[in-house]
C-alpha positions as CSV (number, residue, x, y, z in Angstrom):
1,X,-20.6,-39.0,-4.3
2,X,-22.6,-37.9,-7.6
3,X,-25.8,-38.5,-6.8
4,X,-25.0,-37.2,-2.9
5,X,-23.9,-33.7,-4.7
6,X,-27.3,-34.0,-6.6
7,X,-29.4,-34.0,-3.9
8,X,-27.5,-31.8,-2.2
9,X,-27.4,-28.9,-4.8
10,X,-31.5,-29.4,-5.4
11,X,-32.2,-29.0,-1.7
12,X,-30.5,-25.9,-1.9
13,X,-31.9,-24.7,-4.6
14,X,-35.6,-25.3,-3.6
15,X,-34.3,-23.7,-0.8
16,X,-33.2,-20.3,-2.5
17,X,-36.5,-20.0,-3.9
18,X,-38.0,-19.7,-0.5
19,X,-36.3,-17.8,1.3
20,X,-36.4,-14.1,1.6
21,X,-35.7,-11.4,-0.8
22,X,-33.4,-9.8,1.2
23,X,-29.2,-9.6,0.2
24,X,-27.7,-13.3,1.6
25,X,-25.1,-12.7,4.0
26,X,-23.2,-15.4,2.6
27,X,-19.6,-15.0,1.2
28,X,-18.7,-16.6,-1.8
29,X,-15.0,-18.2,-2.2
30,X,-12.6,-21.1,-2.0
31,X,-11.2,-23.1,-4.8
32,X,-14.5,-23.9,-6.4
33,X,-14.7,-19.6,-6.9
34,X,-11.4,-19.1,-8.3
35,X,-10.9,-22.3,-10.9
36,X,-13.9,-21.5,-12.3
37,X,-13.0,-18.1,-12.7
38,X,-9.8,-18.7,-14.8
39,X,-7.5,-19.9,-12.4
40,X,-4.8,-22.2,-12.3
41,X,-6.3,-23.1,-9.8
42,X,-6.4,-19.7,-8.1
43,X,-6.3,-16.4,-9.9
44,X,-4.0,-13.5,-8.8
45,X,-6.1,-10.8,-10.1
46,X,-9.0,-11.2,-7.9
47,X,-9.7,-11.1,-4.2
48,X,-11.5,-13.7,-2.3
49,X,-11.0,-15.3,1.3
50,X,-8.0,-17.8,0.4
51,X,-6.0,-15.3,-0.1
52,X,-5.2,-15.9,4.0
53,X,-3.3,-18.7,3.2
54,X,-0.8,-16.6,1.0
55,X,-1.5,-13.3,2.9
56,X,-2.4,-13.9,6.4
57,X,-4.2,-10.3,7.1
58,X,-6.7,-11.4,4.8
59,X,-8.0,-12.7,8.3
60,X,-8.7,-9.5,9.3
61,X,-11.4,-8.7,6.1
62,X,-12.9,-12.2,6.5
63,X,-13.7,-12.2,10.6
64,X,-16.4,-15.1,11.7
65,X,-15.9,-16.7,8.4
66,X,-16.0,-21.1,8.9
67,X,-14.6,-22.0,4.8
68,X,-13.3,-25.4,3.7
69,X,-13.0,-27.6,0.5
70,X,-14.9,-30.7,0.3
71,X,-12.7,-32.3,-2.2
72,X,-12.0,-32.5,-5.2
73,X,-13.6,-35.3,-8.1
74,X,-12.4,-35.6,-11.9
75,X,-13.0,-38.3,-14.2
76,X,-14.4,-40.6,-11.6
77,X,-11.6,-40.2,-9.0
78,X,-12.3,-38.5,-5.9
79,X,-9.3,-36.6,-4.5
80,X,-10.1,-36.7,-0.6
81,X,-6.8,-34.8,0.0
82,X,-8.1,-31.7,-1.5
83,X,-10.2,-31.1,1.4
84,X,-9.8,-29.1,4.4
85,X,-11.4,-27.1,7.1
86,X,-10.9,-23.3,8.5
87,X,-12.2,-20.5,10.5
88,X,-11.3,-17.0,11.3
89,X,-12.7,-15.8,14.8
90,X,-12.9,-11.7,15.0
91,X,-12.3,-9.9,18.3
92,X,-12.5,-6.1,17.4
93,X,-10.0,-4.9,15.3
94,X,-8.0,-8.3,15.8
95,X,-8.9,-11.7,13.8
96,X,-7.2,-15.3,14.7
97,X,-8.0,-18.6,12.7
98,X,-7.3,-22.0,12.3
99,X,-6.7,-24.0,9.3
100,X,-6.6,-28.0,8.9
101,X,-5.7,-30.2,6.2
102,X,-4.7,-27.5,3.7
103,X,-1.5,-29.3,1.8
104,X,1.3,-27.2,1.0
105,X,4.8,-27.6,0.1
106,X,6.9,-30.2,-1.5
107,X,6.1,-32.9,0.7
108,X,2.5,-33.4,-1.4
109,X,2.7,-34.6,-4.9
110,X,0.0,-32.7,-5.9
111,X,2.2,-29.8,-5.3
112,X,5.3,-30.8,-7.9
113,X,5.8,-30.3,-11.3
114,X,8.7,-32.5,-11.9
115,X,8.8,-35.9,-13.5
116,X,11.3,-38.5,-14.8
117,X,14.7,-37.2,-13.7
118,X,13.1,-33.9,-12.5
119,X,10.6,-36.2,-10.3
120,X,12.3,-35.4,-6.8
121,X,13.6,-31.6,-7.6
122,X,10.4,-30.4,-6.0
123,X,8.7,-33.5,-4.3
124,X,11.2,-35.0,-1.5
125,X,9.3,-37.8,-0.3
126,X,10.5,-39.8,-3.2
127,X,14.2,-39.6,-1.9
128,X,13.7,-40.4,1.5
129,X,12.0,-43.6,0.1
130,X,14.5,-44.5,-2.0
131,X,17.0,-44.3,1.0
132,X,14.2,-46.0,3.4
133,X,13.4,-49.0,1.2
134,X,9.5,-48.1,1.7
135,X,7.0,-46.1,1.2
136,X,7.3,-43.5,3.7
137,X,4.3,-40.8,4.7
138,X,3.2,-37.4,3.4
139,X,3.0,-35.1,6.9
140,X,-0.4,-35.4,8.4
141,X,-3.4,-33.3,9.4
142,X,-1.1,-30.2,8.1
143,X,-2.5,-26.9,10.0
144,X,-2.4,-23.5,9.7
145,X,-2.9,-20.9,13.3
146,X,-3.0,-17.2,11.9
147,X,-3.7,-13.9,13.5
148,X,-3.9,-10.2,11.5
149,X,-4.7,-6.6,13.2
150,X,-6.7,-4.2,11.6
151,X,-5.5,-0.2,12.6
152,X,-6.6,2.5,10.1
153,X,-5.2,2.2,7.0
154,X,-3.0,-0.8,7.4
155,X,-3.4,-4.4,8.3
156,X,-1.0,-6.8,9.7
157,X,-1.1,-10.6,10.1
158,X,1.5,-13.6,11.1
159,X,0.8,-17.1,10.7
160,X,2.2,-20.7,11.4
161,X,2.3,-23.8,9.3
162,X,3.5,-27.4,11.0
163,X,2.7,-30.9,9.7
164,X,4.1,-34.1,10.7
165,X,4.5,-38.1,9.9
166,X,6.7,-40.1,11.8
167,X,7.4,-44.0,11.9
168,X,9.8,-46.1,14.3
169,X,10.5,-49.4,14.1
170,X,12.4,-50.5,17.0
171,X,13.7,-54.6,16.7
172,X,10.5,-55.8,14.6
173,X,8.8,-55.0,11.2
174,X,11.8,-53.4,8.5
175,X,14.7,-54.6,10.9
176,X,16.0,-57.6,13.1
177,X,17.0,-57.6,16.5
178,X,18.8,-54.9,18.6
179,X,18.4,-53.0,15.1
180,X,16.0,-49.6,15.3
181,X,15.3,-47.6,12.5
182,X,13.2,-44.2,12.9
183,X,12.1,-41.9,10.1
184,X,10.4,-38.6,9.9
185,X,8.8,-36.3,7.3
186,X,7.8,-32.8,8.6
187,X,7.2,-29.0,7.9
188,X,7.4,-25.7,9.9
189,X,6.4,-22.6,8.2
190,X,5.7,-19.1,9.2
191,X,4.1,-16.4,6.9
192,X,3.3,-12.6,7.1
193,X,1.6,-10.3,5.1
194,X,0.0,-7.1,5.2
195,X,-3.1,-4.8,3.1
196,X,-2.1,-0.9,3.0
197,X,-4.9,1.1,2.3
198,X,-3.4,4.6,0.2
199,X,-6.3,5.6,-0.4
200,X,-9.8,4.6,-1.0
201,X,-9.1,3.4,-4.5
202,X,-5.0,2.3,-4.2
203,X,-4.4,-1.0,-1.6
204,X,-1.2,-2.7,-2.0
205,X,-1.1,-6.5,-0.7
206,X,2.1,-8.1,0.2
207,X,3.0,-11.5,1.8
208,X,6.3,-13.8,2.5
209,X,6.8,-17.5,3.3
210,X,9.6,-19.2,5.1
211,X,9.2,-22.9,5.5
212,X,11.9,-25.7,6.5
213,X,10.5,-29.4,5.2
214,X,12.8,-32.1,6.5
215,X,13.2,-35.9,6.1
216,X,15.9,-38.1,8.4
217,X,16.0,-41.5,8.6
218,X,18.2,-42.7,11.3
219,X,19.3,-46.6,11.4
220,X,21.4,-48.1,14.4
221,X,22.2,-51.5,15.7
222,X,22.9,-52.4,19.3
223,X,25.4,-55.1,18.0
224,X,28.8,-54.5,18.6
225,X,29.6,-56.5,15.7
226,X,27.5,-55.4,13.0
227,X,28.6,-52.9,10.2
228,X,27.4,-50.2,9.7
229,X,26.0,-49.8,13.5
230,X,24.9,-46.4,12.6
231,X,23.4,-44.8,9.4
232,X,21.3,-41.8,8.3
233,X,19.5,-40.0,5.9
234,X,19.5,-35.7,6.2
235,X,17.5,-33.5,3.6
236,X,16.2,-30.0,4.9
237,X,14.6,-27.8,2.0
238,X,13.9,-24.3,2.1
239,X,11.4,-22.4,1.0
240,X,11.4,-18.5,0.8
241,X,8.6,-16.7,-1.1
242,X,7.5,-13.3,-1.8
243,X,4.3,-12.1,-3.8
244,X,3.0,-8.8,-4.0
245,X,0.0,-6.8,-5.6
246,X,-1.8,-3.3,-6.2
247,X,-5.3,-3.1,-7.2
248,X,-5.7,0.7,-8.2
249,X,-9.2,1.7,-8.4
250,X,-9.3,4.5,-11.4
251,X,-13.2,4.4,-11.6
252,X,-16.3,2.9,-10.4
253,X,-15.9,0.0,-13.2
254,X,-11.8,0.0,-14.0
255,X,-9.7,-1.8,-11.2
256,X,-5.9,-2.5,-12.9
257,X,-4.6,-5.2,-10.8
258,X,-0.4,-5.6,-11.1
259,X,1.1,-8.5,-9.5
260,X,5.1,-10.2,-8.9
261,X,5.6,-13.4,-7.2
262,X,9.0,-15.3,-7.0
263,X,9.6,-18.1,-4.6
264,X,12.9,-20.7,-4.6
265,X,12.7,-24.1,-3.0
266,X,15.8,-26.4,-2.5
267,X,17.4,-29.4,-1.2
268,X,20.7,-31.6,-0.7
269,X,20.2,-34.9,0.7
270,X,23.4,-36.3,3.1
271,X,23.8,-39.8,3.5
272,X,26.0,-41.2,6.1
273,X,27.2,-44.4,7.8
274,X,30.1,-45.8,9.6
275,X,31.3,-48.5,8.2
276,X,34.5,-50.2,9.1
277,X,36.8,-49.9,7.9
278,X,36.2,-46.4,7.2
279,X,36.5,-45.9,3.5
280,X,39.4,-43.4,1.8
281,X,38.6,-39.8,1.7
282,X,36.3,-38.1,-0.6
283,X,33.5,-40.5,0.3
284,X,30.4,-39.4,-2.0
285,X,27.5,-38.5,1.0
286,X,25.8,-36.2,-1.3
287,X,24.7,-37.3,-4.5
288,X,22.0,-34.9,-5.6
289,X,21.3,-31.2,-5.1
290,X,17.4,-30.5,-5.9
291,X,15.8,-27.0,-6.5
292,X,12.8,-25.5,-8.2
293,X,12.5,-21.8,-8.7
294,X,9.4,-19.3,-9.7
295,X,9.2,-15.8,-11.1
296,X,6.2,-14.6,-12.3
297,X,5.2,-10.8,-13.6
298,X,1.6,-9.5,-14.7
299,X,-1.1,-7.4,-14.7
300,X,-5.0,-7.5,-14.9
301,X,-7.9,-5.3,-15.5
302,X,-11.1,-5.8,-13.8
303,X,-14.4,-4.4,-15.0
304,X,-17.7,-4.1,-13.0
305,X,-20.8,-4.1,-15.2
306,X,-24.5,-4.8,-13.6
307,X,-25.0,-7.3,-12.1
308,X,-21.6,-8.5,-12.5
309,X,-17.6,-8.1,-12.7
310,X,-15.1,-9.7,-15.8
311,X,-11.0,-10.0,-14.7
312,X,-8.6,-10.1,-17.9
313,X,-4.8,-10.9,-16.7
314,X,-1.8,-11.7,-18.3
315,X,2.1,-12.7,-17.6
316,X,5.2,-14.1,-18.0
317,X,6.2,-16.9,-15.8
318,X,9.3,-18.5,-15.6
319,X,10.1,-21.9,-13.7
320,X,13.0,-24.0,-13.5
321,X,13.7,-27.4,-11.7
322,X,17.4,-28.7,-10.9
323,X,18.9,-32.0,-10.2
324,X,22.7,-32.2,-10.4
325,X,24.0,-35.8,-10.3
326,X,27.5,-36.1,-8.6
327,X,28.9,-39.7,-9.1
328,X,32.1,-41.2,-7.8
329,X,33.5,-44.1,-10.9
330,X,35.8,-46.1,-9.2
331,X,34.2,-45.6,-5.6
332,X,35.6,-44.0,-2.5
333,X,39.2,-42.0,-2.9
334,X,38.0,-41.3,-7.0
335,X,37.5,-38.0,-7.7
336,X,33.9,-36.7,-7.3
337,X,31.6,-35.9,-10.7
338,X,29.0,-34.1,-11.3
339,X,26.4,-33.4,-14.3
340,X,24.0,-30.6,-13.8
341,X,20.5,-31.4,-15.0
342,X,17.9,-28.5,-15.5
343,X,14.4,-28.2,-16.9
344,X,12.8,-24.8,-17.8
345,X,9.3,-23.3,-18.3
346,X,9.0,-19.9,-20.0
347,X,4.9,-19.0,-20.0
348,X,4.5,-16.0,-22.1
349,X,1.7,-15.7,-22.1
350,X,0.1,-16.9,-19.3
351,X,-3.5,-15.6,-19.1
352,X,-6.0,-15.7,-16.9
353,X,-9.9,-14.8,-17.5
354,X,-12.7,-14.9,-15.4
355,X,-16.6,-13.5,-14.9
356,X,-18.9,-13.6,-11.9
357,X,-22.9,-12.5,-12.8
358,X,-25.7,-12.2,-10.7
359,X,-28.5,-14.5,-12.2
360,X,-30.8,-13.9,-9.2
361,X,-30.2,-12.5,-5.6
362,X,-29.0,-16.2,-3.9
363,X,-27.6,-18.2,-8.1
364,X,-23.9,-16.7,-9.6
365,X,-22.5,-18.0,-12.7
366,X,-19.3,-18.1,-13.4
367,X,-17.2,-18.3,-16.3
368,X,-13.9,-18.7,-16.8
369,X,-10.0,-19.1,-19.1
370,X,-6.6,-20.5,-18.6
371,X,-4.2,-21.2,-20.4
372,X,-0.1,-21.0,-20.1
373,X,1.6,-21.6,-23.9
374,X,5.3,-22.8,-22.4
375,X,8.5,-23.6,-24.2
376,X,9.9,-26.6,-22.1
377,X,13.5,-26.4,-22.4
378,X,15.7,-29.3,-21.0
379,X,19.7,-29.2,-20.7
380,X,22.4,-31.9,-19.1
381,X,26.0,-30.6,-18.7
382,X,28.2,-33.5,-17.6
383,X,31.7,-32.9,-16.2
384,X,34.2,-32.0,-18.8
385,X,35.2,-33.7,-21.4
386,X,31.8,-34.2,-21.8
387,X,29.6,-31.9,-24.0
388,X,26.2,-29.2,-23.2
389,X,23.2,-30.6,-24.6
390,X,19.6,-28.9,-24.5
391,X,16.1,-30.3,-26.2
392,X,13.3,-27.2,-26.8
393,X,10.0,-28.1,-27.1
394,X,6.0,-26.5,-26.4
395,X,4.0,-27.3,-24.0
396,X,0.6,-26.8,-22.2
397,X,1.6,-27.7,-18.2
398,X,-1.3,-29.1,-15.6
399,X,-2.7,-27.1,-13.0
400,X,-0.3,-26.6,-9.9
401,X,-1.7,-27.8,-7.3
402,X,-3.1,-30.4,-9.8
403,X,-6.7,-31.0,-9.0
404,X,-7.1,-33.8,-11.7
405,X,-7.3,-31.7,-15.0
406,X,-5.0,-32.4,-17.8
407,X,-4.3,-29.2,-19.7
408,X,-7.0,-29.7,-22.8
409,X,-9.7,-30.5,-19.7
410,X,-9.2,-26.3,-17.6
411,X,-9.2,-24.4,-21.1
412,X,-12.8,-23.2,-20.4
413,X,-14.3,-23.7,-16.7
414,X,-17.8,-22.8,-15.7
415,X,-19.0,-22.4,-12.0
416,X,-22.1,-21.8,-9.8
417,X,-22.3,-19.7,-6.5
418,X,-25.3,-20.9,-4.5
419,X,-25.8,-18.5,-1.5
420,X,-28.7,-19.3,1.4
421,X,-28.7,-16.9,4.1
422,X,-25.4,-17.2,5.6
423,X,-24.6,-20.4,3.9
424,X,-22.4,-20.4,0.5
425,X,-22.1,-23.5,-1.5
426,X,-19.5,-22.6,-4.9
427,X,-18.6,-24.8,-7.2
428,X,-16.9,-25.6,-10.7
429,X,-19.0,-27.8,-13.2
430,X,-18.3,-30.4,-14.4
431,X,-18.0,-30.2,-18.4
432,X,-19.2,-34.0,-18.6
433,X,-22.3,-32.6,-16.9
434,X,-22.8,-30.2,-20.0
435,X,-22.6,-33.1,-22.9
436,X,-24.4,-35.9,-20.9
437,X,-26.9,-34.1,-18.1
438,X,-27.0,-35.2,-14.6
439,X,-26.7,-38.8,-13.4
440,X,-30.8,-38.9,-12.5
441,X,-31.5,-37.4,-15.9
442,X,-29.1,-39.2,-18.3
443,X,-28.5,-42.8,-16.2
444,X,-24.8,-42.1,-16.8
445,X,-22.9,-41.8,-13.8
446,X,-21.1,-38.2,-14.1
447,X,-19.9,-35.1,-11.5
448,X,-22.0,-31.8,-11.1
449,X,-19.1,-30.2,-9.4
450,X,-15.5,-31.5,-9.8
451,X,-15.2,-29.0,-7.1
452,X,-16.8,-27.6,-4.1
453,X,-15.9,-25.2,-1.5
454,X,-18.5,-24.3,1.1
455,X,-18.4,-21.4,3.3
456,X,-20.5,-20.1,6.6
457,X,-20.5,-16.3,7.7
458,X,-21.4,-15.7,11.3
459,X,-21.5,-12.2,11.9
């Protein structure tokens, strides 16, 4: 892949050079934009066309735009997930896209921050496998169908999310005869958002998610004799978000850019079977209740220079994941326990900095900060008699989605917009490209880009 990107890059830099003088129509964006600007990945105090996928009437300010990633490559491992394809079609005032591939949710583990007992609070393949007794699959080809309306001053858009895996194994395989066993990992999500335009120097941008991931297993056995004849597996978690921001224009180089976000995932797995005879009543079907929650509050100040732009935020974050254990000593008929498990994030502060500048007409450099200082606290509260405890410690967290960094490697990120006619090629370097040069200059085997978005404007 290294010495692909290498070529790659040089063609289009030769071609820059030749092309003419006049303003590319290209439109820079995509994850390779916003890491390298001081995101974590993305940053909340600057624009750029992702924001469809948290804000669907972005897709009315980015009509006849083709975008995708081309994945994503850190210390040698290339992260083929990362990539995925979209494009927005504009009709008028109206704008409809399609998105494939772009992983969201806790069905991807990229997408989870939990780990150890916290591992399934916000990633739920993990339980269904444990049930299952296999591996079962992330939801495939995950795809996004979004429309937005422009009128005036305001802009509306809708959009819907659905991905899928399923898996039946009916007599053969995981199970014997007259025995069928069917699982099934899936997601359905709709979004909407909308830009308000108060005035030529106040918008306000505001979005909401709803999204139902669900995992069942279902077991039965055509044998009259065999027990259980029926089992099954039932987890549905919600999602609900809500983000919001104001960029308020107060001159031609001071943009102050506040922003709120707070979203709540959770889930409560059932188990069932029949067996006979059926056991005394309480019977323990749930045994953990799962959740992850997110605030975070900020603000940023973005100033225009020459030739260029720098984007100064900070906040406060808060994030929490849940796993409450309830146990059963003794077995069916015992009373029900349960401990209540939670792990805690406080970011203050969380900071994000970025700066785009215009080397020549078609080359941008980018440079970019991050950095969350946390205080990790962790607390169990088993049933009584037993007693609180709660461990406080620091920490520096990863980037969510991870993209391969650990938090010493996305301190300081550097990027390059390369923008040919319509064509826009952006990526973060690779810091290993800094200390050791390229793979045809040093004869080291290293990443110009550990990643690369790529974008195509048509009108």
């Amino acid at each position: 892949m290294n010495r692909y990107l290498s070529t790659v890059v040089a063609f289009f830099l030769v071609l820059g050079t030749v092309v003419s003088q006049e303003k590319p129509k290209a439109v820079s964006g995509g994850l390779g934009r916003t890491a390298a600007l001081g995101g974590n990945p993305t940053n909340p105090y600057i624009q750029d066309f992702t924001d469809v996928f948290v804000n669907p009437a972005y897709a009315a300010w980015n009509k006849d735009l083709l975008f995708g990633e081309l994945g994503n490559s850190f210390g040698n491992q290339y992260f083929a997930p990362g990539q995925y394809a979209a494009y927005t079609l504009g009709l008028g005032n109206l704008a409809v896209g399609v998105a494939i591939g772009k992983r969201e949710g806790p069905m991807f583990a990229e997408n989870s921050y939990g780990a150890g007992l916290f591992a399934n609070s916000d990633y739920m393949i993990p339980s269904i496998n444990g049930y299952a007794g296999f591996g079962t699959g992330e939801p495939q080809a995950p795809f996004h169908v979004f429309a937005a309306y422009r009128a005036g001053f305001l802009t509306i858009g809708g959009a819907l999310y659905r991905s899928s895996w399923s898996y039946t194994d009916d007599g053969t395989g995981t199970v014997g005869a007259m025995q069928k066993f069917e699982v099934s990992n899936n997601q359905t999500g709709f979004k909407a958002g909308m830009l308000l335009e108060l005035s030529s120097s106040f918008l306000v941008d505001a979005g909401v998610l709803f999204r139902l991931n669900s995992s069942t297993a279902d077991f039965s056995d055509a044998n009259p004799g065999a027990n259980p004849t029926a089992a099954s597996y039932d987890a549905t978690g919600t999602e609900i978000g809500v983000n919001g921001r104001a960029f308020m224009k107060f001159s031609d180089k001071l943009t102050l850019v506040p922003q709120v976000r707070f979203a709540t995932f959770g889930y409560e797995p059932e188990i069932a079977d029949n067996s006979t005879p059926a056991p005394p009543s309480p019977v323990l079907t749930k045994p953990n209740d799962f959740g992850r929650t997110e605030f975070e509050v900020g603000v940023g100040v973005n100033s225009t220079f020459e030739g260029g732009w720098v984007s100064v935020g900070a906040a406060v974050q808060s994030i929490s994941l849940t796993n409450d254990v309830t146990t059963q000593p003794g077995g069916p008929g015992n009373p029900l326990q349960t401990t209540k498990n939670k792990m805690s994030w406080f970011d203050l502060p969380k900071l994000n900095v970025g700066a785009e500048f215009e080397l020549l007409s078609w080359l941008y450099g980018r440079l970019g900060y991050f950095k969350r200082i946390s205080s990790v606290t962790t607390t169990s509260e088993p049933p009584a008699p037993g007693q609180k405890s709660e461990n406080t410690i620091s920490s520096e967290p990863g980037y969510i989605p991870s993209l391969g960094f650990t938090p010493a490697q996305q301190q300081v990120s550097l990027g390059l917009g390369i923008l040919v006619n319509r064509i826009s090629i952006d990526g973060y370097v690779g810091e290993r490209v800094l200390a050791s040069g390229t793979w045809l200059l040093s004869g080291r085997l290293q990443d110009i880009f550990g990643v690369l978005s790529i974008s195509v404007k048509f009108d």
